[in-house]
N, C-alpha and C positions, 0 to 999 in steps of 0.2 A: 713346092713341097706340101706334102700332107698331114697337118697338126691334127691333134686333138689334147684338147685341155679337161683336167681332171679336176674339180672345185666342189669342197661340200654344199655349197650354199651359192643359186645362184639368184638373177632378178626373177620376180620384184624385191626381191631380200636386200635389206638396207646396212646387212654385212659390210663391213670393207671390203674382202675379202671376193665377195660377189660383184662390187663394181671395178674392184681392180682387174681381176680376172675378163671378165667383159670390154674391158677397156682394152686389155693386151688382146684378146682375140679378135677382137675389131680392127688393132694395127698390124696384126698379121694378116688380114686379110687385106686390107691398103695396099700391103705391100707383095701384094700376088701372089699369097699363100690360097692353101683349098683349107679353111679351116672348120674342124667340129669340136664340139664341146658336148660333157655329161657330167648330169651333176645329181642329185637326188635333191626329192620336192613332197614336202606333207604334205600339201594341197591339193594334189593331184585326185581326181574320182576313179580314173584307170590305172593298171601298171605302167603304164609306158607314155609319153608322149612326146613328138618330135615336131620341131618347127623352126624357121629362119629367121633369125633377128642380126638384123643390122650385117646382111652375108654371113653367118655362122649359123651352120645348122647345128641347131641342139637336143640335145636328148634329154630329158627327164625321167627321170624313175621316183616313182610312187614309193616314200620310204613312209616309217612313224618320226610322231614328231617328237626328236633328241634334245635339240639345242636349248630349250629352253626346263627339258625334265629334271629329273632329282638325278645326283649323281651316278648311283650305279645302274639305275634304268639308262641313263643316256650312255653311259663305257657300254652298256649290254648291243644298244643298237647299233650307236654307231662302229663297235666292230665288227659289225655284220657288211657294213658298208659297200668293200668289195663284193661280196659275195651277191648282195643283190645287187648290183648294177650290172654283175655278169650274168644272172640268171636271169633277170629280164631287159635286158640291152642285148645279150647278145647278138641276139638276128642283125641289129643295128652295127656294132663290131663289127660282125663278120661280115657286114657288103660295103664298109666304110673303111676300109686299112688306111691304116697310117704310118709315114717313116716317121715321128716323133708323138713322144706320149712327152707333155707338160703336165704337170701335176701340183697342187698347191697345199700345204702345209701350213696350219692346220687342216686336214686332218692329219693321223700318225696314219690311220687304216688304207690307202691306196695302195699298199707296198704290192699286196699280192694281185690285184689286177691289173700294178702295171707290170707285174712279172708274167702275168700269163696272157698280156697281149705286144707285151716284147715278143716273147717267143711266137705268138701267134701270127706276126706281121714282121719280124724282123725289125722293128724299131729301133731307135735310139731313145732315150731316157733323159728328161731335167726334170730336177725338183726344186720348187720355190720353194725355199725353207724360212716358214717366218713363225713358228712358235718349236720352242726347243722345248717337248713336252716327251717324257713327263720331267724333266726334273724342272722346269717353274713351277709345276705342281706340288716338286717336296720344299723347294723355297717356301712356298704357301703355307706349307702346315697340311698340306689335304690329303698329299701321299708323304707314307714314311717307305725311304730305301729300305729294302734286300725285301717286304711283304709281299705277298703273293701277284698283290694288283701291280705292284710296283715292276715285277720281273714281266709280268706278262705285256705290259706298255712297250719298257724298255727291248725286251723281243721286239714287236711290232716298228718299235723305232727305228732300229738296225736296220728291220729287214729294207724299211723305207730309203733308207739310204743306200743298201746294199745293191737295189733295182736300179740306180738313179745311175747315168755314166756320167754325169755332172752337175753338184750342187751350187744354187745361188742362196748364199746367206743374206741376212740383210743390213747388216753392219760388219765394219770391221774386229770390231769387240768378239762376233759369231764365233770370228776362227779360230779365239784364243780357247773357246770351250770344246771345239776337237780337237786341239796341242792338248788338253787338259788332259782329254777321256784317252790322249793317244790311238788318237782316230787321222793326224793330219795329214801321215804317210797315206793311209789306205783309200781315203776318198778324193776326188778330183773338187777344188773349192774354190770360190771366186764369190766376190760380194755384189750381188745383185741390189742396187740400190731399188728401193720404191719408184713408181713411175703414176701422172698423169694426161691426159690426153689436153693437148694445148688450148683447145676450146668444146663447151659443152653446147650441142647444138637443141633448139627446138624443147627449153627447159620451159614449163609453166608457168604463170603467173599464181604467185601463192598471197596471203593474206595471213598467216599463224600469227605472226603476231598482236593483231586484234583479234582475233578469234577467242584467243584466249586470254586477251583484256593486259596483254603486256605494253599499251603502248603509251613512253614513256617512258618506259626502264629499261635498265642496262642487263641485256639479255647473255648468262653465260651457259652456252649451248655445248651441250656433250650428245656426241650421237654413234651410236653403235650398239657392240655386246656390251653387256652390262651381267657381268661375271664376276668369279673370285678373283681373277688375274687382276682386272683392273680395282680394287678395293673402292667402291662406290662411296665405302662410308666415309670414306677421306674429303667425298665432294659431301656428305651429309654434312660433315665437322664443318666444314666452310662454312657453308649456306648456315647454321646454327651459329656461328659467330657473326655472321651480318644481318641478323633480324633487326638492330639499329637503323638499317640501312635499308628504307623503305624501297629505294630506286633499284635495289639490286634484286634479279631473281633467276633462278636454275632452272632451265629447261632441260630434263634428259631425256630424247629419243631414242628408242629402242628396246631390246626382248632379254632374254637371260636367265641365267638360275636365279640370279638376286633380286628380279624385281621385287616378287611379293615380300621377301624380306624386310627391303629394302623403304616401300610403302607403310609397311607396319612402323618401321621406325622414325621416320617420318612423322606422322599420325599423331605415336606415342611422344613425341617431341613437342606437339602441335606449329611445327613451320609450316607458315603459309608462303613461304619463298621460290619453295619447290616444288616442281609440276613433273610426272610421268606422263610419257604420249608413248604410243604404241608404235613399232616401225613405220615408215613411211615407203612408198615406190622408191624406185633408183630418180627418176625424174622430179618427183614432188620433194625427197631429200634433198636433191643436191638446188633448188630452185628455193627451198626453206632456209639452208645456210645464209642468203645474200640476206634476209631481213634481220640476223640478230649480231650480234657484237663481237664475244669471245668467243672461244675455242677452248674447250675442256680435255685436257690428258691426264690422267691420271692410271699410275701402277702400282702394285702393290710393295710395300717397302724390303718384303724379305727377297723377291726378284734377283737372282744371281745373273739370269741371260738375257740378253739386250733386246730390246722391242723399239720396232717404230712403228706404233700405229700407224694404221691405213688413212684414219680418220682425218688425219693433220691433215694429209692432202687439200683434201676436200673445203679444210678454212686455208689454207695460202691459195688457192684458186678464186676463193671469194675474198682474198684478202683480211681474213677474218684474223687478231694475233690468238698465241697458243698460250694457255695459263695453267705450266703442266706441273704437275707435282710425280716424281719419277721414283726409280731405287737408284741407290748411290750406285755406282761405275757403271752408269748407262750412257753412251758416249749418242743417247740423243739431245745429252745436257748442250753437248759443245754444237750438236747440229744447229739447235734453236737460239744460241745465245752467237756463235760466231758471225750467223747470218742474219742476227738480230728480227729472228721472227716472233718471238714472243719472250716471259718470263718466265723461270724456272724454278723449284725449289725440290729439294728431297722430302717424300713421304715418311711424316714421320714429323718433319720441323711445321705443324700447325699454325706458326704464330708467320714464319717465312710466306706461307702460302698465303694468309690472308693478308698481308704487307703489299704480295705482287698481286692478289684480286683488287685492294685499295686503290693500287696502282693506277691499273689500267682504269677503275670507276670512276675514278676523279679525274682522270686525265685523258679526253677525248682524243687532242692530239697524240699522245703517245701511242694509243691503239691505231690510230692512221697511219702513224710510222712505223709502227711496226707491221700492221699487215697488208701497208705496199712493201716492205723489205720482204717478208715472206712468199708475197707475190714475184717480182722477181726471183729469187732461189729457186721458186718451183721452176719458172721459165728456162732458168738455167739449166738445170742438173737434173731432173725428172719428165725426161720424156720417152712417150710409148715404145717411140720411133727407137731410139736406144737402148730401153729394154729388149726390143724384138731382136733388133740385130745383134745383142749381145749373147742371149740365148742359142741364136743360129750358128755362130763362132761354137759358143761352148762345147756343141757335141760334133763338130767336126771330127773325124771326115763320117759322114753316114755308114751306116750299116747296110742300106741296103741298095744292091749291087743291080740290080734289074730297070733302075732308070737316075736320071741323074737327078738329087733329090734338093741339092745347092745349084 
């Protein structure tokens, strides 16, 4: 069969989001698929450029750079999104058909070019649904329902779905928010759990943590978007209650709207606890994880829809535990504590979260036990190989009729 996968953000981007998608395009192609991928790239010097990594030919388009802008400059761009990857991709579309458009969520913006290369190729339609926006946005405080910005996401949202011939959510909790909207009749839904590739090959030798003079302390490592969703300041509050605690110290990897914020305050605090580093490769990232200790999650407390960070991943592979601080009825509480990968607390309970950073500081062995438990779960329950095939199920039977596409 013939894929192509749709991702805002792909490598060297230290997104989740970008290694997840890469990782699933790779075991589709394992598994004797013809796979392509497009994604948009600030870096780019031309409009266009295409190349093959790892058997997946990709396309890049030349976009501005959104992700890390001020709020309404970055809505202005990135809902441009379709529109140029179809004005400068097309050539690329049009001698590359595919029976399946894959698409990844965040963004909301893909709806309309995977609607016009539905129609274009006869496709079939999946969407990874892992940020339920905008309304984590009105949880936030950022957007208020029925305002203008608010109607016009909300449109875009729909239409996202409306393209899709079947959605993977990524919890069970997901589906209680289409019963909610009275959506669970109209859309096809199934809970697409998060996926890992069972070994990382030909990963670097890194050194970070002498580099930058951590050696000795107990490194609590948060690496990704670094945004409103995740409330950063919740790991500022931390790290400011253990300035006692010479041993301890916060590394956060990664880009966002909040860095500069989030520096200033800092700064203004004077913590020397806390360190910003800039994104790292997909290879230099995930080869960085094995040298530091914890695993940082953190959401923000108003949060009504469930999120599993990508990022977990990435410490139960290194066996790193997870020291998340979440919103209440996020059913990642029961993921991490059933399978005993890490500790947990609601954002919000300050004094809970530093109880379980004490925790794991003082207690080496605990972090060992918990991130071989962690390590196993992922072995068990997240793999590529099972994503892939579950996606191929989902849109059965194909659409299109001119060769056999399963």
């Amino acid at each position: 069969m013939r894929v192509l996968l749709l991702v805002d953000s792909y490598l060297p981007s230290t997104k989740s989001s970008a290694r997840l998608v890469h990782d699933l395009a790779v075991e589709f192609s394992r598994q004797g698929h013809d796979v392509r991928l497009a994604a948009p790239d600030d870096s780019l010097a031309g409009p266009v450029e295409t190349s093959r990594i790892d058997g997946v030919d990709v396309l890049r388009v030349r976009s501005p750079r959104f992700k890390s802008a001020a709020r309404p400059l970055r809505g202005f761009h990135e809902a441009r999104l379709s529109s140029l990857l179809w004005r400068r991709g097309k050539r690329f579309f049009r001698e590359h058909p595919c029976d399946l458009v894959v698409y990844y969520s965040p963004t909301i913006f893909f709806g309309p070019l995977v609607r016009r290369l539905k129609k274009l190729w006869g496709a079939s339609s999946y969407l990874i649904l892992r940020d339920i926006f905008p309304q984590w946005a009105v949880d936030a405080g950022v957007l208020r329902r029925g305002r203008l910005p608010w109607r016009y996401f909300r449109r875009m949202e729909l239409l996202q779905y409306d393209v899709a011939d079947r959605i993977g959510v990524q919890s069970p909790a997901n589906l209680a928010y289409f019963d909610e909207q009275g959506w669970s009749g109209k859309y096809k839904l199934e809970v697409l759990w998060h996926w890992s590739p069972s070994k990382h090959e030909g990963l670097p030798r890194t050194c970070l943590r002498d580099t930058l003079g951590l050696a000795g302390k107990t490194v609590f490592f948060y690496g990704g978007n670094i945004g409103v969703a995740q409330d950063m300041d919740n790991v500022i509050r931390l790290a400011s209650s253990l300035t006692d605690r010479p041993d301890a110290h916060f590394l956060l990897v990664g880009e966002g709207s909040e860095v500069a914020r989030l520096k200033e305050s800092v700064r203004s605090l004077g913590l020397t606890n806390v360190e910003f580093h800039p994104p790292l490769d997909q290879a230099r990232y995930l080869a960085t994880l094995s040298e530091f200790d914890i695993g940082l999650i953190t959401l923000d407390a108003g949060l009504k829809t469930q999120n599993f960070p990508g990022k977990m991943l990435g410490y139960m592979y290194f066996a790193l535990p997870t020291l998340a601080s979440i919103n209440a009825g996020n059913d990642l509480r029961q993921v991490i504590e059933r399978n005993q990968a890490g500790l947990v607390s609601l954002n919000g309970d300050d004094e809970a979260f530093r109880n379980n950073a004490l925790k794991l500081l003082d207690q080496p062995e605990l972090r060992r036990r918990l991130g071989t438990a962690g390590r196993e779960f992922l072995e068990t329950e997240y793999s590529t190989g099972r994503a892939v095939r579950q996606i191929i199920r989902g849109v059965r039977p194909c659409t299109i009729t001119s060769h056999d596409c399963f």
